[in-house]
N, CA, C and O atoms as CSV, one atom per row, in Angstrom:
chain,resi,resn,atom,element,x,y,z
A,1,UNK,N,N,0.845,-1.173,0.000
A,1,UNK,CA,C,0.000,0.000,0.000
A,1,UNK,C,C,0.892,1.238,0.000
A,1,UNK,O,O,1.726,1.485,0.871
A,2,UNK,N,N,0.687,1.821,-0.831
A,2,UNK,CA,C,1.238,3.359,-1.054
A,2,UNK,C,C,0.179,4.032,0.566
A,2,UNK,O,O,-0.902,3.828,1.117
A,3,UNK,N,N,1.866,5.212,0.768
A,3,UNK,CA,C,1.106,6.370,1.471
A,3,UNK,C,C,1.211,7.608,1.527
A,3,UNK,O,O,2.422,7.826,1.561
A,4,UNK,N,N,0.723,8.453,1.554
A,4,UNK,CA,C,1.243,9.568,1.493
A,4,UNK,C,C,0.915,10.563,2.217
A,4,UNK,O,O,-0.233,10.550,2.662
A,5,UNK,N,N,1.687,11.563,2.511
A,5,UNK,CA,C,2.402,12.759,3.550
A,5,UNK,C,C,1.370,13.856,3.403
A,5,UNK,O,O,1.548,14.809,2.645
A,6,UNK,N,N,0.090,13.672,4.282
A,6,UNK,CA,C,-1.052,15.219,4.292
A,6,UNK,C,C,-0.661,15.946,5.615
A,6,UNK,O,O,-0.047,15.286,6.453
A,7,UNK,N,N,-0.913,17.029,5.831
A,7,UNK,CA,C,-0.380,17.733,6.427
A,7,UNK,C,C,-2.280,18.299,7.259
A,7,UNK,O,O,-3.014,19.043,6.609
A,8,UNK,N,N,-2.627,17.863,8.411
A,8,UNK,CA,C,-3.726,18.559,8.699
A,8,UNK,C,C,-4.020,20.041,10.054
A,8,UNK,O,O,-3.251,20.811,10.630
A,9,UNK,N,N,-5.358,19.854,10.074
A,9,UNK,CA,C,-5.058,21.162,11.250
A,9,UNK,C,C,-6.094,20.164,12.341
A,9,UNK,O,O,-7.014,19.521,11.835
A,10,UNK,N,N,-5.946,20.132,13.239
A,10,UNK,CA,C,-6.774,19.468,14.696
A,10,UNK,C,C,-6.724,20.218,15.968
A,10,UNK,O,O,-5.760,20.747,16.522
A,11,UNK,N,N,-7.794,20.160,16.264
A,11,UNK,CA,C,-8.100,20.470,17.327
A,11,UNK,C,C,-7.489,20.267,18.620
A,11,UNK,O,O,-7.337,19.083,18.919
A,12,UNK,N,N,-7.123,21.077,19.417
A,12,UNK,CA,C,-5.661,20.358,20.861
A,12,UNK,C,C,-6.317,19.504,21.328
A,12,UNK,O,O,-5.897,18.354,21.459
A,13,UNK,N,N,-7.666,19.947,21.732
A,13,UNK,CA,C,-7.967,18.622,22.754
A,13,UNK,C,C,-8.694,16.992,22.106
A,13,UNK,O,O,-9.181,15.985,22.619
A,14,UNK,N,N,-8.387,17.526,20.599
A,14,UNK,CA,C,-8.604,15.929,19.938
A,14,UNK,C,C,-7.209,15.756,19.970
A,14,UNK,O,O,-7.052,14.541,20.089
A,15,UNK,N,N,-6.035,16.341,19.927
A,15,UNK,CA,C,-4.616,15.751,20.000
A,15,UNK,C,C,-4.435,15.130,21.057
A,15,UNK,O,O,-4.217,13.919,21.018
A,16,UNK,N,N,-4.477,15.706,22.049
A,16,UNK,CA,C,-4.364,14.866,23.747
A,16,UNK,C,C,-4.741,13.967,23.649
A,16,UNK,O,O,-4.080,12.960,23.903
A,17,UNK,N,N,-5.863,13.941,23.273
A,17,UNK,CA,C,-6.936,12.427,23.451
A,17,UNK,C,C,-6.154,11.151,22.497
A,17,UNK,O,O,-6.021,10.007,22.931
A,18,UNK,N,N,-5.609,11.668,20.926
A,18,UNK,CA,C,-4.895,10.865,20.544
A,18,UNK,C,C,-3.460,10.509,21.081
A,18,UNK,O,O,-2.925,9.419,20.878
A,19,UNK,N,N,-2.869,11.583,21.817
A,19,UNK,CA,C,-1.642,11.430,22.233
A,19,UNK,C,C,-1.950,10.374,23.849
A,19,UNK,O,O,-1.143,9.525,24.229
A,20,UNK,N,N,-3.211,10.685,24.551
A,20,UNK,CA,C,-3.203,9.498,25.572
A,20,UNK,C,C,-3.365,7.984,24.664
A,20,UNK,O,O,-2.826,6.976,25.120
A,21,UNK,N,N,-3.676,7.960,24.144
A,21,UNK,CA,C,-3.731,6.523,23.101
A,21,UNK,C,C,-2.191,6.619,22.860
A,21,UNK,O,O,-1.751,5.541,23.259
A,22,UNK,N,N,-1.450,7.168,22.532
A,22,UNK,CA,C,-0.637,6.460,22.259
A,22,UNK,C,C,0.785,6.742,23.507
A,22,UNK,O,O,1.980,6.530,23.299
A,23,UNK,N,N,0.397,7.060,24.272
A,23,UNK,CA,C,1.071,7.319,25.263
A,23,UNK,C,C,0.329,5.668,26.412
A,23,UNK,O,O,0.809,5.277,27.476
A,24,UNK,N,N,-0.776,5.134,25.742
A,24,UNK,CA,C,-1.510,3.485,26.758
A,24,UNK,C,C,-0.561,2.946,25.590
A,24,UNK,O,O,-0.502,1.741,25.836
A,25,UNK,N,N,0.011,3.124,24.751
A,25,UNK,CA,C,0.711,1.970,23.693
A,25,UNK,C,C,-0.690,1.573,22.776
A,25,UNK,O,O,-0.638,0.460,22.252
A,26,UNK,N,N,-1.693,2.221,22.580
A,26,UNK,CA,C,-2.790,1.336,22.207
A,26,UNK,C,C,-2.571,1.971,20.488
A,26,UNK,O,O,-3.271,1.545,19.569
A,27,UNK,N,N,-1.766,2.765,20.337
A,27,UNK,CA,C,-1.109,3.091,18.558
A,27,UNK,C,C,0.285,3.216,18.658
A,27,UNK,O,O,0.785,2.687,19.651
A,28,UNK,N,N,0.965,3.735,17.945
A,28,UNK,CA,C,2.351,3.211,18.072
A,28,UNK,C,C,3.065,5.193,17.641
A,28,UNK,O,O,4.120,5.728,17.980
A,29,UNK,N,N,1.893,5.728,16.804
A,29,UNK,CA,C,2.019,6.964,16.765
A,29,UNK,C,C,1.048,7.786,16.231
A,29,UNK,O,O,0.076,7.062,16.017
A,30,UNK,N,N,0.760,9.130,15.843
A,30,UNK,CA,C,-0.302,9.899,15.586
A,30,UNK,C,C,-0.741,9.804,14.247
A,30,UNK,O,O,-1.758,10.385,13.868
A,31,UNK,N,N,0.172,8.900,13.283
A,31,UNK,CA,C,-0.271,8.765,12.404
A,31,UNK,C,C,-0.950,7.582,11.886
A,31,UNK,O,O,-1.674,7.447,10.900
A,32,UNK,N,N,-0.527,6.704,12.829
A,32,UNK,CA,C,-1.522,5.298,12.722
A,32,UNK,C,C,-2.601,5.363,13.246
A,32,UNK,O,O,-3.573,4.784,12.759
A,33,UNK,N,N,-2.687,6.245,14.608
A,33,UNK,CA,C,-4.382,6.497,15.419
A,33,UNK,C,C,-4.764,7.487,14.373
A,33,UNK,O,O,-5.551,6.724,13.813
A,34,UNK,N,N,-4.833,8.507,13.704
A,34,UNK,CA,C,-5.627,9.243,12.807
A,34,UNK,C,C,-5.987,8.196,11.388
A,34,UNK,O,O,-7.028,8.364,10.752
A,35,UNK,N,N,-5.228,7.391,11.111
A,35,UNK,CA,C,-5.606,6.362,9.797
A,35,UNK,C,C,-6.341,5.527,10.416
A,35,UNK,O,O,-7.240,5.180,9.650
A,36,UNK,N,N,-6.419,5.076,11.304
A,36,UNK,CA,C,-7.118,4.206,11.964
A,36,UNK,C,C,-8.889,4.834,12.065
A,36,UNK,O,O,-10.005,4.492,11.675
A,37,UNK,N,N,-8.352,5.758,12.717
A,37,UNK,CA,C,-10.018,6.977,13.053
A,37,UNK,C,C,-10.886,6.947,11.527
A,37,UNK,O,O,-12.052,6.562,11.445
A,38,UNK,N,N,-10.125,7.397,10.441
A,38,UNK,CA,C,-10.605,7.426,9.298
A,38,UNK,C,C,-10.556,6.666,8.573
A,38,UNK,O,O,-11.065,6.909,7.479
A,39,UNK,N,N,-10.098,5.723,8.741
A,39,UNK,CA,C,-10.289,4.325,8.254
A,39,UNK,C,C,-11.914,3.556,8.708
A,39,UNK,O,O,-12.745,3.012,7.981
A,40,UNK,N,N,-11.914,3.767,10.048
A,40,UNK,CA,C,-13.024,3.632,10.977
A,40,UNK,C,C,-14.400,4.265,10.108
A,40,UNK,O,O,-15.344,3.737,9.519
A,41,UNK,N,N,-14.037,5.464,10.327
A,41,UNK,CA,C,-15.481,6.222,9.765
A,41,UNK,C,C,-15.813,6.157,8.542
A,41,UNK,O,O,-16.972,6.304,8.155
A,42,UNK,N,N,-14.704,5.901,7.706
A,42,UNK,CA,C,-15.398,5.577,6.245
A,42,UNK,C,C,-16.297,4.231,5.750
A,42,UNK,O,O,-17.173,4.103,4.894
A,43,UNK,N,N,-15.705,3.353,6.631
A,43,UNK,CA,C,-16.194,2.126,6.596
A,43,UNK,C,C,-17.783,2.419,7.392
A,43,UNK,O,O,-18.901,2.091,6.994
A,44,UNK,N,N,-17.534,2.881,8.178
A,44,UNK,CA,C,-19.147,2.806,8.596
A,44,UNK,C,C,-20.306,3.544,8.138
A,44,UNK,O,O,-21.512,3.407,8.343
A,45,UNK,N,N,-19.240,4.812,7.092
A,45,UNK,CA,C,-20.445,5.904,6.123
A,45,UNK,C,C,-20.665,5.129,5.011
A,45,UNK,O,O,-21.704,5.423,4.419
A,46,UNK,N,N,-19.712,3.801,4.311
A,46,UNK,CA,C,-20.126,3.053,3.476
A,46,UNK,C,C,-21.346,2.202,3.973
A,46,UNK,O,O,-22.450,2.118,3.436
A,47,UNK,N,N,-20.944,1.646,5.011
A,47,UNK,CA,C,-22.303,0.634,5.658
A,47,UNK,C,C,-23.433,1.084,5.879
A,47,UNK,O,O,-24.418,0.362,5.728
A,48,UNK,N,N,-23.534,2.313,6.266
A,48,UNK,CA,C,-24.146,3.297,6.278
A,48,UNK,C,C,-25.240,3.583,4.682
A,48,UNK,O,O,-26.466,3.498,4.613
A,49,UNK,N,N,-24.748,3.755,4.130
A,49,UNK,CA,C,-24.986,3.866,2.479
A,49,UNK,C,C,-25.612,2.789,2.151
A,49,UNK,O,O,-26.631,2.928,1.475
A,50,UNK,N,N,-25.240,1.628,2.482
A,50,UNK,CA,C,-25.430,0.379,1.792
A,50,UNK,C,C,-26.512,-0.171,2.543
A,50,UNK,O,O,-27.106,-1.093,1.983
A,51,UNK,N,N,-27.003,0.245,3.931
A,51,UNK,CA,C,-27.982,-0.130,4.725
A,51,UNK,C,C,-29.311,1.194,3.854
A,51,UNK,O,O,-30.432,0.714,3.686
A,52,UNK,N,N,-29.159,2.333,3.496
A,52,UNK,CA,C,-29.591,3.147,3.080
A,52,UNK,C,C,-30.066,2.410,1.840
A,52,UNK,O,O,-31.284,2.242,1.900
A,53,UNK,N,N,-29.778,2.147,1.255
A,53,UNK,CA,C,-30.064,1.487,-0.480
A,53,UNK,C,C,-30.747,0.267,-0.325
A,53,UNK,O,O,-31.603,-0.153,-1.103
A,54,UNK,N,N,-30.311,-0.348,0.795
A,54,UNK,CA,C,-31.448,-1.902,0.748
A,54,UNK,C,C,-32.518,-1.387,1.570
A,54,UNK,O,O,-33.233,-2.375,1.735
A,55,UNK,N,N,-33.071,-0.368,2.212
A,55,UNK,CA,C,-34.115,-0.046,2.823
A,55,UNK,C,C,-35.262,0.348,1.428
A,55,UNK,O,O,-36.472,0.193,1.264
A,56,UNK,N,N,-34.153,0.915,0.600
A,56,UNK,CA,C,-35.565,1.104,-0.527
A,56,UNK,C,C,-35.713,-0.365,-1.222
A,56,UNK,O,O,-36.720,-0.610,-1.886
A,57,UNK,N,N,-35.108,-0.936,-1.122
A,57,UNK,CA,C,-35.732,-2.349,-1.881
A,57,UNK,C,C,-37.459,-2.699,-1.398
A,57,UNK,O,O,-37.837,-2.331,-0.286
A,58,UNK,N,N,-38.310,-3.349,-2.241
A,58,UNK,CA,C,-39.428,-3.738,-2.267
A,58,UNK,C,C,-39.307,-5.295,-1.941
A,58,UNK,O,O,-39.250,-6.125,-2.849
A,59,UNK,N,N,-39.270,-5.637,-0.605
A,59,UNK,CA,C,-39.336,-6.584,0.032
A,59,UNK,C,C,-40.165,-7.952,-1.021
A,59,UNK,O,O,-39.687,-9.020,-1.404
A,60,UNK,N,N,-41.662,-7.308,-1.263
A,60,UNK,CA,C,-42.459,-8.246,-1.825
A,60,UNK,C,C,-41.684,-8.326,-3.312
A,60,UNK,O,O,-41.639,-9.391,-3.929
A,61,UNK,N,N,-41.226,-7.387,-3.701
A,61,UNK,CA,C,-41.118,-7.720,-4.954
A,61,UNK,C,C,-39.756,-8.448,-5.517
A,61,UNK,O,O,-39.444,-8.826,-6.646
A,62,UNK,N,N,-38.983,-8.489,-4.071
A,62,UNK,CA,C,-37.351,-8.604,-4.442
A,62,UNK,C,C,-37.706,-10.487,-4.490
A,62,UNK,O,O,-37.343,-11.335,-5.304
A,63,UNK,N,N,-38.761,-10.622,-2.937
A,63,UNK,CA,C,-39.132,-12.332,-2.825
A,63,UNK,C,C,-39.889,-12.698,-4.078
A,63,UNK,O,O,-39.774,-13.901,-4.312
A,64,UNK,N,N,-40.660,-12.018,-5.001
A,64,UNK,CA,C,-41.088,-12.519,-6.001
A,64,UNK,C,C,-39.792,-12.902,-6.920
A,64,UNK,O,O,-39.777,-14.094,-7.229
A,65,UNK,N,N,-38.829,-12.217,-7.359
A,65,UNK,CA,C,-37.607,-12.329,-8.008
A,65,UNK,C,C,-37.172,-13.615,-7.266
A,65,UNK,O,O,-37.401,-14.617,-7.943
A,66,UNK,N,N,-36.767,-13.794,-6.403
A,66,UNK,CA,C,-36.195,-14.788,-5.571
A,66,UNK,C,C,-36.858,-15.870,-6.177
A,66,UNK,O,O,-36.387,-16.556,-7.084
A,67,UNK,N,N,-37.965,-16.007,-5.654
A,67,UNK,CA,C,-38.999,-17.276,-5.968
A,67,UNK,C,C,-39.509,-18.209,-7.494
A,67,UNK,O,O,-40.070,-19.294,-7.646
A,68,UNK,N,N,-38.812,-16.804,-8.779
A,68,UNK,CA,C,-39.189,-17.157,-9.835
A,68,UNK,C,C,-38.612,-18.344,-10.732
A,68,UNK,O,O,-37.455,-18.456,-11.136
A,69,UNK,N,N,-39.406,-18.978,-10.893
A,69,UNK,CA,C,-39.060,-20.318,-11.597
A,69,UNK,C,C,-37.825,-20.288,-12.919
A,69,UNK,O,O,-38.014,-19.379,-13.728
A,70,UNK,N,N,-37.010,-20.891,-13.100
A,70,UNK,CA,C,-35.915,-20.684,-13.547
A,70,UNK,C,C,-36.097,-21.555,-14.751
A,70,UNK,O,O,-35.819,-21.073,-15.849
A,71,UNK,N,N,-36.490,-22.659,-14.673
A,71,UNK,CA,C,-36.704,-23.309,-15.489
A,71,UNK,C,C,-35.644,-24.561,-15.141
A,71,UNK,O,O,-35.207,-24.848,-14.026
A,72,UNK,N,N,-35.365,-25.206,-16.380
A,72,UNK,CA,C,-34.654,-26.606,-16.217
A,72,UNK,C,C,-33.284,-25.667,-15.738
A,72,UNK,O,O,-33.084,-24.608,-16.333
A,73,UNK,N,N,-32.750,-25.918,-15.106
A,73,UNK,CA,C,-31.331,-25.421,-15.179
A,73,UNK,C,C,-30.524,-25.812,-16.004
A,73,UNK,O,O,-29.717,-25.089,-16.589
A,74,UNK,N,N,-30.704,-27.459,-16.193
A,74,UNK,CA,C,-29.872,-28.488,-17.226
A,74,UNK,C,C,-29.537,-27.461,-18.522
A,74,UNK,O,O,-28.394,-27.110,-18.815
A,75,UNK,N,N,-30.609,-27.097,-19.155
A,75,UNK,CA,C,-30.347,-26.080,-19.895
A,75,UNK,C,C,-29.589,-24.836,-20.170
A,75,UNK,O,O,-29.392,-24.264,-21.243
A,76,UNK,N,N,-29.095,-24.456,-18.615
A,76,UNK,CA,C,-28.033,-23.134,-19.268
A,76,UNK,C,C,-26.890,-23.119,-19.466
A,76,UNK,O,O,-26.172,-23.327,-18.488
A,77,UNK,N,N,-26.586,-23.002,-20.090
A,77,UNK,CA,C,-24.708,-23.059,-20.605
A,77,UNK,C,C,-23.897,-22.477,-19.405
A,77,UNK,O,O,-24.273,-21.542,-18.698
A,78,UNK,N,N,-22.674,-23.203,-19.274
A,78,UNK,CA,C,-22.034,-22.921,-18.405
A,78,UNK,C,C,-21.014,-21.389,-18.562
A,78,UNK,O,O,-20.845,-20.904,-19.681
A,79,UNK,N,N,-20.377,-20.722,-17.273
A,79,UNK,CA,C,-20.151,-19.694,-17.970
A,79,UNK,C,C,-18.194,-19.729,-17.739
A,79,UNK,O,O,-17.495,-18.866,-18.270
């Protein structure tokens, strides 16, 4: 994995809070607890998204799809 060198602005008392993390050993430095943080939150604004998009699905209509007869299977070419 490539990485590369951003330069940000934070808040002191979100620094402390990361610097007690890594002052318990629980990161190793400020740049692995901030990749970590945003690593964190993106993953959960994706899940997020993706829980968002199956809420509009049509329950009845997705089980009708599900349920629909396919036919012989023997019949479909392999892919």
């Amino acid at each position: 994995m490539t990485v590369q060198k951003i330069a940000i602005t934070i808040d002191e008392v979100l620094l402390k809070r990361i610097d007690r993390w890594i002052n318990e050993n629980r990161f190793p430095n400020r740049s692995r607890a901030i990749q970590e943080a945003v690593r964190e939150k993106i993953e959960r604004m994706d899940t997020n998204r993706l829980a968002r998009e199956l809420a509009k699905l049509d329950p009845v209509f997705e089980q009708k799809l599900a349920d629909e007869d396919l036919g012989d299977l023997q019949e479909w070419s392999e892919y």
